[in-house]
C-alpha positions as CSV (number, residue, x, y, z in Angstrom):
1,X,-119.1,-76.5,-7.5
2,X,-117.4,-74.8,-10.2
3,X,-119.2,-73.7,-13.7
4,X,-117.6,-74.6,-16.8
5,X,-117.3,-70.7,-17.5
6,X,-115.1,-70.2,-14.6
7,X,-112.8,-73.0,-14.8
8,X,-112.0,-72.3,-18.3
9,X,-110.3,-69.0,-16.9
10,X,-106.8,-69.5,-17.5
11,X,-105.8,-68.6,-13.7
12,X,-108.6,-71.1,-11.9
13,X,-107.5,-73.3,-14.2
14,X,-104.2,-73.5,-13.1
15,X,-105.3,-73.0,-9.7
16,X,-107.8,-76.0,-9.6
17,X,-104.7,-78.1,-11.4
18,X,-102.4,-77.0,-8.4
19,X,-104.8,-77.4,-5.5
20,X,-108.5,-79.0,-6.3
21,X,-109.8,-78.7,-3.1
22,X,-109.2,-75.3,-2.3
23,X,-111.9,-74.2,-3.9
24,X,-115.3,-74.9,-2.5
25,X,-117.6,-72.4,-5.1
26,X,-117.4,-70.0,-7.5
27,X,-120.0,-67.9,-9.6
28,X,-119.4,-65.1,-12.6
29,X,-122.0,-62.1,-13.4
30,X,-121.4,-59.2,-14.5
31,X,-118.2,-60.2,-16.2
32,X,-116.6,-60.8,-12.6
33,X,-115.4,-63.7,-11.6
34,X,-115.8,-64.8,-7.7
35,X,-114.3,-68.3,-6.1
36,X,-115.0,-69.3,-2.8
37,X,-111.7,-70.7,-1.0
38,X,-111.5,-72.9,2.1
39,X,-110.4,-70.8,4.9
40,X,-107.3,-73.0,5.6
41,X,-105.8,-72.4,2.0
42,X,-106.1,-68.9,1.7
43,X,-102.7,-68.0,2.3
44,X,-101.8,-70.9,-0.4
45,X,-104.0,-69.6,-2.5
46,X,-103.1,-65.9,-2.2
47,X,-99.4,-67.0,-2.7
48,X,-100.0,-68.8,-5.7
49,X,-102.2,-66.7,-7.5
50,X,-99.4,-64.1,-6.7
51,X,-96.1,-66.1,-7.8
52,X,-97.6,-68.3,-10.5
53,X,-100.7,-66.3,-11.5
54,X,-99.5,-62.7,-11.8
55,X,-102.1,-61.4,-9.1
56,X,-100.0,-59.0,-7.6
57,X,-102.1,-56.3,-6.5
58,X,-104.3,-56.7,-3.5
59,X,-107.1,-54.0,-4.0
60,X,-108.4,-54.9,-0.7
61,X,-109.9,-57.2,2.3
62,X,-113.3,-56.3,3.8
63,X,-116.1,-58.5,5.4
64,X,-120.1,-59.3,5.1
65,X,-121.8,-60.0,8.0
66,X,-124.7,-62.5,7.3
67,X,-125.7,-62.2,10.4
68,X,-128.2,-64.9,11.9
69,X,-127.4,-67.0,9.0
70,X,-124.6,-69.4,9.4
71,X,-121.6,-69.4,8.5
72,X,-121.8,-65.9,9.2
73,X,-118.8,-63.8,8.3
74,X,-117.0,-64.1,4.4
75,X,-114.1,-62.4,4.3
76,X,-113.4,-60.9,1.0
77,X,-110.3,-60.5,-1.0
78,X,-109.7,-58.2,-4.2
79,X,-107.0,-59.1,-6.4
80,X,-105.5,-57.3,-9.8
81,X,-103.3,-58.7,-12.2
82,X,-102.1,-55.9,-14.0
83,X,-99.8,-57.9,-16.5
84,X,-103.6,-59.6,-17.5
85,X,-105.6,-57.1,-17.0
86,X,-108.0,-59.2,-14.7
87,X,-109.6,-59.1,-11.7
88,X,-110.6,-61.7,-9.3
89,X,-112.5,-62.0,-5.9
90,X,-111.9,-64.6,-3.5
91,X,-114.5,-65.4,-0.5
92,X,-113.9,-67.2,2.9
93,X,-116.5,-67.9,5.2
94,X,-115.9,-68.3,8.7
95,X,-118.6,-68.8,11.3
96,X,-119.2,-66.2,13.7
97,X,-118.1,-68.5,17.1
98,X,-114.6,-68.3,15.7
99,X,-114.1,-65.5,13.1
100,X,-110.8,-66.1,12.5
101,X,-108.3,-67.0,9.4
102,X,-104.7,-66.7,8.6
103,X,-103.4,-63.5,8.0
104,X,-101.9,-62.8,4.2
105,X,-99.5,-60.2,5.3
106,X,-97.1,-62.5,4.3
107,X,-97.9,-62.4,0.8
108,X,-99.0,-59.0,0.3
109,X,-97.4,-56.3,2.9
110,X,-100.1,-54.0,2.2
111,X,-102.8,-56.5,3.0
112,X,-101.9,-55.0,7.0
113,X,-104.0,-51.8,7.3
114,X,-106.8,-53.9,5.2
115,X,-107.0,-56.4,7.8
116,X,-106.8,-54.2,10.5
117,X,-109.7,-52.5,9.2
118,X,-111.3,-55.5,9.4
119,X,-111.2,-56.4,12.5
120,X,-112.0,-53.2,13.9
121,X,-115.5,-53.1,12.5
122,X,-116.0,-56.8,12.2
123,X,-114.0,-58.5,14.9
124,X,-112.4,-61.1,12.4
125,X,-109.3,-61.9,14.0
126,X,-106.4,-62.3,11.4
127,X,-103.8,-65.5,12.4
128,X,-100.2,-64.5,12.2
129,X,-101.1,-60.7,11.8
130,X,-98.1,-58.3,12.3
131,X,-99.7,-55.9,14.3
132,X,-103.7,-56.6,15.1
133,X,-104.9,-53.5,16.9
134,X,-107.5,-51.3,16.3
135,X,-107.2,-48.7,13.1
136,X,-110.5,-46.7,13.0
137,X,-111.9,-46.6,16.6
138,X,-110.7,-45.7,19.7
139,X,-108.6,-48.5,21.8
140,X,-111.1,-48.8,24.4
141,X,-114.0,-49.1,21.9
142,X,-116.3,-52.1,23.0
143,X,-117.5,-53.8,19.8
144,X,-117.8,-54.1,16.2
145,X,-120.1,-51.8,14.4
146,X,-120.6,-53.5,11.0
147,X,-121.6,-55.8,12.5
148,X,-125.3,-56.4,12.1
149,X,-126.3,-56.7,15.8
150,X,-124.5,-54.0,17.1
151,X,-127.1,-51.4,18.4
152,X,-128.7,-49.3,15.8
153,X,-128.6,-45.8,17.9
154,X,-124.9,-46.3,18.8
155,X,-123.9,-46.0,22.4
156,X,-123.9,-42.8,24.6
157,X,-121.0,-41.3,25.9
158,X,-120.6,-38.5,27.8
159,X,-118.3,-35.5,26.6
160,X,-117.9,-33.7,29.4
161,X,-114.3,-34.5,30.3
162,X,-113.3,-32.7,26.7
């Protein structure tokens, strides 16, 4: 459901006019506004907000893990419309038994390293990515470790081959 306070935003507006069922909650505090997006739309969304909106400045993607509540994973996505001077969060959730959605490299180039980040300490797997490998941790890490049940004290490893 969207509040009246949100829709009257000029950019939701337009976005609810171009594609009503794309988004599936929104909420404002703290002056910020927030819309939740269906997973499958995101990379309409992203490319309309961009084109027609003005958003063209990804600030970043990241993830919260909700873990054991269901759906488990939102992906979040910061956008900046200098030319406005507005910002606005968009939120996906995805269930953790398939963590995936469409990349939005295609709309923003620098969205890359953002995903990547992503799912190297989530394990979200970003659709259509241009080059999904591991950013922060080594390639032959095992696991996630944002995410909440990966073990508290780490793993051990020896060091005695360096």
């Amino acid at each position: 459901m969207i509040s009246d306070e949100v829709s009257e935003i000029p950019a939701v507006a337009a976005l609810i006019a171009k594609a009503p069922n794309a988004i599936t909650g929104s909420a404002f505090r703290l002056n910020e506004v927030t819309l939740e997006i269906d997973p499958a739309q995101i990379v309409d969304v992203c490319r309309f907000l961009k084109n027609e909106q003005t958003y063209v400045r990804l600030s970043g993607v990241t993830a919260v893990d909700w873990y054991p509540v269901e759906p488990r994973f939102e992906v979040v996505y910061l956008l900046h419309s200098i030319e406005r001077k507005h910002r606005l969060r968009l939120k996906c959730r995805l269930h953790g038994d398939s963590a995936e959605i469409e990349s939005v490299c295609s709309v923003w180039k620098g969205a890359n390293w953002y995903e990547r980040e992503t799912f190297d300490l989530f394990g979200i797997t970003f659709r259509n990515h241009p080059d999904l490998r591991r950013i922060m941790m080594p390639d032959d890490w095992e696991g996630y470790p944002l995410r909440k049940d990966f073990p508290v004290h780490g793993h051990r490893y020896s060091y005695t081959d360096e």
